[in-house]
VEXDREN-2710 file (C-alpha; in Angstrom, 1 decimal):
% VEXDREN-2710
k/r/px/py/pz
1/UNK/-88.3/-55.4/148.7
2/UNK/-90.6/-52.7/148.1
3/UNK/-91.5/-50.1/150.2
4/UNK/-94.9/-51.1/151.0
5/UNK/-97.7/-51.1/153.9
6/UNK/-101.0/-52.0/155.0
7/UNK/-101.7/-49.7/157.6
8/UNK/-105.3/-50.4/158.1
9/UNK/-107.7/-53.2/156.9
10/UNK/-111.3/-53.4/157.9
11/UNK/-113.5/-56.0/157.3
12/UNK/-117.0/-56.0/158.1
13/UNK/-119.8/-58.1/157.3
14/UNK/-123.2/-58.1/157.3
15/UNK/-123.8/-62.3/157.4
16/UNK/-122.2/-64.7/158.1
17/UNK/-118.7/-65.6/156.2
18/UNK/-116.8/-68.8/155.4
19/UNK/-114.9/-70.3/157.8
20/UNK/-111.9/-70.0/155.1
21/UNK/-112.2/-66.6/154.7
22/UNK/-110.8/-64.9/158.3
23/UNK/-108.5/-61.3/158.6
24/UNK/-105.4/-63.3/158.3
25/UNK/-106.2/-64.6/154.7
26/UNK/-107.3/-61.2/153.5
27/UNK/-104.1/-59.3/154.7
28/UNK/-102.0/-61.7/153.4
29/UNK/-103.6/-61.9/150.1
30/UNK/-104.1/-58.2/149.9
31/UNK/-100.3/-58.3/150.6
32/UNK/-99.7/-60.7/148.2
33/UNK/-101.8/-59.2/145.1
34/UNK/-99.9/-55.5/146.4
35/UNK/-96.8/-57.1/146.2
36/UNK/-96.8/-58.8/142.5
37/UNK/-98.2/-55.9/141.1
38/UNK/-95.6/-53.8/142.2
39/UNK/-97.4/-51.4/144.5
40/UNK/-95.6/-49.3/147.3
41/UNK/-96.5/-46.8/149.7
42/UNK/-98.7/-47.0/152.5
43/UNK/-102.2/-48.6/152.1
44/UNK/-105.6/-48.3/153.8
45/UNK/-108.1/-51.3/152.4
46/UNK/-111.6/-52.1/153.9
47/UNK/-113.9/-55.0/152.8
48/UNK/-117.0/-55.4/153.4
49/UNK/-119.5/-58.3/152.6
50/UNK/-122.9/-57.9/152.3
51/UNK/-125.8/-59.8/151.0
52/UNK/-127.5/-59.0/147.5
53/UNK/-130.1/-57.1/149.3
54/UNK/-127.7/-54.8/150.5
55/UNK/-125.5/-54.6/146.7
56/UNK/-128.4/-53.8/144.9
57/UNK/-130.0/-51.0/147.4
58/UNK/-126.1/-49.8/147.0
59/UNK/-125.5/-50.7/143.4
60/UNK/-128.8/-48.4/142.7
61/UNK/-127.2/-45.6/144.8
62/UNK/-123.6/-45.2/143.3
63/UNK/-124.1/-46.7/139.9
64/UNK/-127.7/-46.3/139.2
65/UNK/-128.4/-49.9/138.5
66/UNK/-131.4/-51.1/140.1
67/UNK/-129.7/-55.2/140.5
68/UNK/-127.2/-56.7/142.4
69/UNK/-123.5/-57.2/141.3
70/UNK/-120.7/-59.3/142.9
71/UNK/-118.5/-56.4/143.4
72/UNK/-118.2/-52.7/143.5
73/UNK/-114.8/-51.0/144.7
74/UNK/-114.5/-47.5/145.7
75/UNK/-110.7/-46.1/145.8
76/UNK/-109.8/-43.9/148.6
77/UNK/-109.2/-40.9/146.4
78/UNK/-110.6/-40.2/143.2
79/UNK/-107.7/-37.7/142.3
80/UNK/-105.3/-40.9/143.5
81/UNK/-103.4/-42.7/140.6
82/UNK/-100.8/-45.8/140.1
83/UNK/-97.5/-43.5/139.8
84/UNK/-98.4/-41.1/142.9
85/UNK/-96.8/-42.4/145.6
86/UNK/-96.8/-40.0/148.0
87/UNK/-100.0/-40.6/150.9
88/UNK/-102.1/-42.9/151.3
89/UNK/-103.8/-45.7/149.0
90/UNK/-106.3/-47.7/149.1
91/UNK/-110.0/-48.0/149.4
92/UNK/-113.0/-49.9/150.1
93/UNK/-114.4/-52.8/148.5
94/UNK/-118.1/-54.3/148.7
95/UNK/-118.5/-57.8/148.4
96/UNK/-122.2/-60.1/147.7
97/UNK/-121.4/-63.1/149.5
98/UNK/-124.8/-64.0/148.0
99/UNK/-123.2/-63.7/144.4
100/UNK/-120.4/-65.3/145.4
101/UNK/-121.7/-68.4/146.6
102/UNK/-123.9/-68.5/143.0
103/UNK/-120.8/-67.7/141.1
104/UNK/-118.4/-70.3/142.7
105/UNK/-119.6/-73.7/141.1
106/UNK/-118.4/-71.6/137.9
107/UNK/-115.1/-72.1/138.3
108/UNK/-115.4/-75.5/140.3
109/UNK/-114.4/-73.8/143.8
110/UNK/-116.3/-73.4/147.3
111/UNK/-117.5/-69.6/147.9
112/UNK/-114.3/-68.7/150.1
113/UNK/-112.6/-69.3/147.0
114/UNK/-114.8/-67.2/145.3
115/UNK/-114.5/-64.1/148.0
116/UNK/-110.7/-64.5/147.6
117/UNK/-111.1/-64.1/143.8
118/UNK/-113.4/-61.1/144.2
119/UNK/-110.7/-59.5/146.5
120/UNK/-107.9/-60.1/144.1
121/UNK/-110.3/-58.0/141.4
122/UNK/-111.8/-55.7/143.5
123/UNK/-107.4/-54.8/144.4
124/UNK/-107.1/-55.2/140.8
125/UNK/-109.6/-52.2/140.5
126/UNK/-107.8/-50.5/143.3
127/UNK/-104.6/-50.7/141.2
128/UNK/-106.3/-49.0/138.6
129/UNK/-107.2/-52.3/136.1
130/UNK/-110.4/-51.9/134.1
131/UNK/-112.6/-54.3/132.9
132/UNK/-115.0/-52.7/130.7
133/UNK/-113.8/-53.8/127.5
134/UNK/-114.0/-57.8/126.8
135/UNK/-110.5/-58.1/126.0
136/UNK/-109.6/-56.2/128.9
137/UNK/-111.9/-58.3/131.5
138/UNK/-110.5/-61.5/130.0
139/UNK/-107.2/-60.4/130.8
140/UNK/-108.1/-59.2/134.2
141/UNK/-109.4/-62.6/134.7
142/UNK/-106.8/-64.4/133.6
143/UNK/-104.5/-61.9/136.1
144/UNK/-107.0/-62.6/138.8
145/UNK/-106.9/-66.3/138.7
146/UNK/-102.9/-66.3/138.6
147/UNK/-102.8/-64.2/141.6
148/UNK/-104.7/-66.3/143.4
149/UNK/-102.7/-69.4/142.2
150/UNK/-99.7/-68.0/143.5
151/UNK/-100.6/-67.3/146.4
152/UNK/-98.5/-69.0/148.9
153/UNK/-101.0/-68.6/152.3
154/UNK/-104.1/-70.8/150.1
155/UNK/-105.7/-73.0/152.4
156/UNK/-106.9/-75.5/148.9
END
């Protein structure tokens, strides 16, 4: 077993969430997602979900793109990568529940679904996975969607 921690997860939200989606889901897929990818060390996560008012006004702000997005992740420390692990991980990830709810009939699923997928690639992000490239984003994708089949606490 690896030597790994969540010492602190956060979530906050602006609106109202999914009945689905509660702490105990999110820790234990956080845990989950940490886990198969083979992080270690202590971990500091916070999510918070906001609607696309919100994303764009911060989407503008940090990316300077004036429109919303689904997701935008901001790791605890820049300087932080995969192979230090000494300190603390982590960061905080920013979640449209009003993009998620458009983008769930995508794949079939209810938006809890979708808030668990954009968790599992917003810790993709945190675990230093990019998806700029097409190639790379399909293959993020594809890691995101076997994450979250594999995950043993899935209330569907």
């Amino acid at each position: 077993m690896s030597d790994l921690r969540i010492t602190e997860l956060t979530i906050d939200a602006d609106l109202s969430l999914p009945s689905d989606l509660t702490e105990a889901s999110v820790t234990s897929l956080a845990l989950h997602v940490l886990q198969e990818e083979g992080a270690e060390g202590e971990w500091t996560l916070g999510f918070r979900f906001v609607d696309d008012a919100e994303m764009q006004r911060m989407h503008l702000a940090y990316m300077g793109l004036d429109s919303p997005t689904d997701i935008m992740t901001f790791p605890l420390d820049d300087d932080w990568s995969f192979d230090d692990a000494a300190g603390s991980q982590g960061g905080d990830i920013v979640i449209s529940v009003d993009r998620a709810a458009d983008q769930a009939g995508d794949d079939g699923w209810d938006t809890a679904r979708e808030l668990h997928f954009l968790i599992v690639h917003g810790l993709l992000h945190l675990l230093e996975w990019d998806d700029l490239q097409e190639g790379a984003r399909d293959v993020m994708l594809a890691r995101q969607r076997e994450l979250l089949a594999s995950w043993p606490d899935a209330a569907w």
